[in-house]
C-alpha positions in Angstrom: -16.7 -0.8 -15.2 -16.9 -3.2 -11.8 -14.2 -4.1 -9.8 -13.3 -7.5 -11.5 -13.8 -5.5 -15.0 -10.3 -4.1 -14.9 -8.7 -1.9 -17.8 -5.8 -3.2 -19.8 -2.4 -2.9 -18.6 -1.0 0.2 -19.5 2.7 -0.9 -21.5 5.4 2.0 -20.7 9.1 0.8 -21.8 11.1 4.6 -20.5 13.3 3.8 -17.5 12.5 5.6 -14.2 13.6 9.1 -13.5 16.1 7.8 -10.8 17.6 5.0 -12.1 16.3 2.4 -9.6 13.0 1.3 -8.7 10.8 2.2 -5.7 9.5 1.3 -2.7 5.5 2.2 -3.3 4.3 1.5 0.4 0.5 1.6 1.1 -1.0 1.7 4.8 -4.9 1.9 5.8 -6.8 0.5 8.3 -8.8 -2.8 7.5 -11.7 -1.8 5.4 -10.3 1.4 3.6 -9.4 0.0 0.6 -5.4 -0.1 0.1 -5.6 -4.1 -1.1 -8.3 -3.1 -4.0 -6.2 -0.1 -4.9 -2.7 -1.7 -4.8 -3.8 -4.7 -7.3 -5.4 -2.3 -10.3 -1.8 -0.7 -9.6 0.0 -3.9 -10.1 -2.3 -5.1 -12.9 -2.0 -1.8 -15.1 2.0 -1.5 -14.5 4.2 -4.5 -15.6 6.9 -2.4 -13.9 5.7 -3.2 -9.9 5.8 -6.6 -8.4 4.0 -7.1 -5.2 6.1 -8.0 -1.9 4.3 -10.7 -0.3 4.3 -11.1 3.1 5.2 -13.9 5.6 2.4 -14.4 8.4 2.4 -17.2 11.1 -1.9 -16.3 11.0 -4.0 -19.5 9.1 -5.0 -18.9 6.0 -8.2 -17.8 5.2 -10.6 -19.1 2.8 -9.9 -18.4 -0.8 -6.5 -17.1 0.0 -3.5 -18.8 -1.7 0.2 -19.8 -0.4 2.6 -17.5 -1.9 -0.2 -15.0 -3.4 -1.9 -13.5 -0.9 1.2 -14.4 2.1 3.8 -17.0 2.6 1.8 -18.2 5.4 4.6 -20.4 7.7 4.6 -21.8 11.1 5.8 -19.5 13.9 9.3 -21.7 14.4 9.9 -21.1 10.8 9.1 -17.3 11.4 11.6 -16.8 14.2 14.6 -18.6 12.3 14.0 -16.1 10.0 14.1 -13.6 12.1 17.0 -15.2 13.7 19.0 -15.1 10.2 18.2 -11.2 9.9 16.1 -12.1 6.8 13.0 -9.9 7.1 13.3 -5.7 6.7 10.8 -5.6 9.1 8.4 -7.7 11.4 5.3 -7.1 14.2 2.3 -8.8 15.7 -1.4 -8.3 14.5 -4.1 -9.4 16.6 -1.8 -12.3 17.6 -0.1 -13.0 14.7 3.3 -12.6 13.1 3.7 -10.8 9.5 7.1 -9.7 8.2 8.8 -8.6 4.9 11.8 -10.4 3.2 14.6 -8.6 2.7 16.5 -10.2 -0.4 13.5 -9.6 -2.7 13.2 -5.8 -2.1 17.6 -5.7 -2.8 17.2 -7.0 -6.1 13.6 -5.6 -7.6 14.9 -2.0 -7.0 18.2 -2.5 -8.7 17.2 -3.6 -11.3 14.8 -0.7 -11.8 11.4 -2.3 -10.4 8.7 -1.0 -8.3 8.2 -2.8 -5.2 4.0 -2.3 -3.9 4.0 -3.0 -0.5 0.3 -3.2 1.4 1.4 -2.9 5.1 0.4 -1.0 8.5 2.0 2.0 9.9 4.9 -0.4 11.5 6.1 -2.0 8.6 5.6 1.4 6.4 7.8 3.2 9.3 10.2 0.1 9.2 10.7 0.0 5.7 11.1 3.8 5.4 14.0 3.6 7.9 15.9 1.3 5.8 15.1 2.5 2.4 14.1 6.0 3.0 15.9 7.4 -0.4 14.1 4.8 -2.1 10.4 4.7 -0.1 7.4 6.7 -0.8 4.5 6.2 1.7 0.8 6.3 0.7 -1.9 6.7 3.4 -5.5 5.4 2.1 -8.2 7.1 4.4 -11.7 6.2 4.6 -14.4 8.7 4.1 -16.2 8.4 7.3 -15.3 6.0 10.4 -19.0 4.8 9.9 -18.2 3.6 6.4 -15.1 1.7 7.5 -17.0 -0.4 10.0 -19.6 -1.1 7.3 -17.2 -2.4 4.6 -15.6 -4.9 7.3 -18.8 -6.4 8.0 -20.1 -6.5 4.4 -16.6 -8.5 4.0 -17.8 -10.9 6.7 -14.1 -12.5 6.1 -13.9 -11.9 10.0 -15.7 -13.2 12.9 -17.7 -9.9 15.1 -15.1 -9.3 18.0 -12.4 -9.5 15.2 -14.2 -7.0 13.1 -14.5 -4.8 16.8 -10.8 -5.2 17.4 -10.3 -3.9 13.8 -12.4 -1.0 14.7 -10.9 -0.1 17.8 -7.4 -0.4 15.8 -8.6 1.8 13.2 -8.1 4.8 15.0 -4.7 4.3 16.1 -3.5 3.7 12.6 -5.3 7.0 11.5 -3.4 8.9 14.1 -0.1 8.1 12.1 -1.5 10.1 8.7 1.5 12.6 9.5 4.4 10.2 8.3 2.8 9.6 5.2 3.8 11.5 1.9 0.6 11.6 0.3 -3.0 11.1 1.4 -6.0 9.7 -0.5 -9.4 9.9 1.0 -11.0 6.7 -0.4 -14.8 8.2 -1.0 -15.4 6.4 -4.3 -12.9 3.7 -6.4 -12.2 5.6 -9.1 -11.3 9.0 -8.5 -8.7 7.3 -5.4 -7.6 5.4 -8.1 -6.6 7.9 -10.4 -4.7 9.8 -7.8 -2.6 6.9 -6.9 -1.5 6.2 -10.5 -0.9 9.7 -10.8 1.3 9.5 -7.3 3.0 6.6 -9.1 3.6 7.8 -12.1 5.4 11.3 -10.8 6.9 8.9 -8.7 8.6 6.5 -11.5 8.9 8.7 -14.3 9.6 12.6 -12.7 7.4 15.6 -12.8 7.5 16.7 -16.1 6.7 15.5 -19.4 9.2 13.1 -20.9 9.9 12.4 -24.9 10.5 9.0 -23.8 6.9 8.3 -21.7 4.0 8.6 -23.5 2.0 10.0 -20.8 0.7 13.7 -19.7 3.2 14.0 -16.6 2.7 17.5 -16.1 -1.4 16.8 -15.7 -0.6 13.7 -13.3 1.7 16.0 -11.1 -1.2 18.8 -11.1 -3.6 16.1 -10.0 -1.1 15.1 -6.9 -0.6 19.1 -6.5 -4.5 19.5 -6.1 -4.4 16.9 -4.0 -2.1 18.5 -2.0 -3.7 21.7 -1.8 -7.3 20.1 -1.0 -5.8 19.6 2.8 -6.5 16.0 3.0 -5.0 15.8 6.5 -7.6 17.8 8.0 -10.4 15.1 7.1 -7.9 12.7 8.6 -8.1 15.0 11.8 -11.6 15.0 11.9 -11.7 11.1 11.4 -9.2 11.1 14.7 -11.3 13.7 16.6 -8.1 15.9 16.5 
């Protein structure tokens, strides 16, 4: 199956375990892989909507308004900052991104899953504010090597972007610690799987439901083994701690 050849959604009707939806919030450098892995989530599961962004960066090519970002002016940006409308907001190589607040509010009460794709500062930001309701994903590369070749076989950045990236990258990977669960992104798949299976434990509980058609107790032993495979020693190594 390639990348564009995506499975169909998987239907699941039971309520979540807690009542309310979740905050599912995903953090990686550039070039990991958290944007491929967060939209097979969102396509399989009608229960997560994606919280798009608002960025005073131009748009690049092939990106759409209101998809990909609300991309806005920076006046615009700082009235809403102004009005206390974003949960959270920082600078990227000389741009502003921030989250809206309203939207997060009323997905979770009403039971829906909220997929956020951010850096370590909006992840810790979000946390803070919902941190009953936030579960924080860390997508590792397998190699610093293979993270600086999947930026420039993206060639969506110009060279000294792609080396600020790089540079970036390892002061992102020092914040692995704040993160509930770790996937080292080696191959689609497999990192896949264990992100559904994070999810699913997440929504639905740890143990096998009459109401969910699914094997919880296997999803929960694949997070467990996950667990117990010490994934935050490879993200030492990829620190040089």
């Amino acid at each position: 199956m390639t990348s564009t050849q995506l499975p169909p959604p998987l239907h699941i009707d039971a309520p979540p375990s807690r009542g309310r939806g979740s905050l599912i919030i995903v953090s990686s450098p550039s070039g990991a892989g958290k944007t491929t892995l967060t939209r097979r989530l969102l396509h399989e599961f009608p229960t997560t909507d994606f919280s798009v962004s608002y960025t005073t960066r131009p748009r690049r090519a092939g990106e759409i308004d209101g998809v990909h970002y609300h991309f806005v002016e920076p006046d615009h940006f700082e009235r809403m900052l102004a009005n206390h409308e974003l949960a959270e907001s920082f600078m990227v190589h000389g741009n502003r991104y921030g989250t809206a607040r309203a939207p997060i509010d009323a997905a979770i009460a009403r039971g829906r899953d909220m997929i956020f794709d951010v850096d370590f500062q909006g992840a810790r930001a979000l946390a803070q504010q919902w941190p009953a309701d936030s579960i924080r994903i860390f997508i590792l590369p397998p190699d610093l090597d293979t993270l600086a070749s999947r930026l420039k076989t993206r060639a969506t950045d110009a060279p000294d972007v792609i080396a600020r990236r790089l540079a970036k990258a390892i002061e992102e990977l020092r914040q692995f610690e704040e993160y509930d669960h770790l996937v080292i992104n080696r191959e689609i798949e497999p990192a896949y799987e264990l992100l559904r299976a994070i999810y699913l434990t997440r929504r639905y509980g740890t143990a096998d439901r009459a109401d969910v058609p699914l094997p919880l107790g296997a999803m929960w032993a694949r997070v467990e083994a996950n667990r117990a495979s010490d994934p935050a020693a490879h993200a030492r190594t990829l620190v040089g701690a």
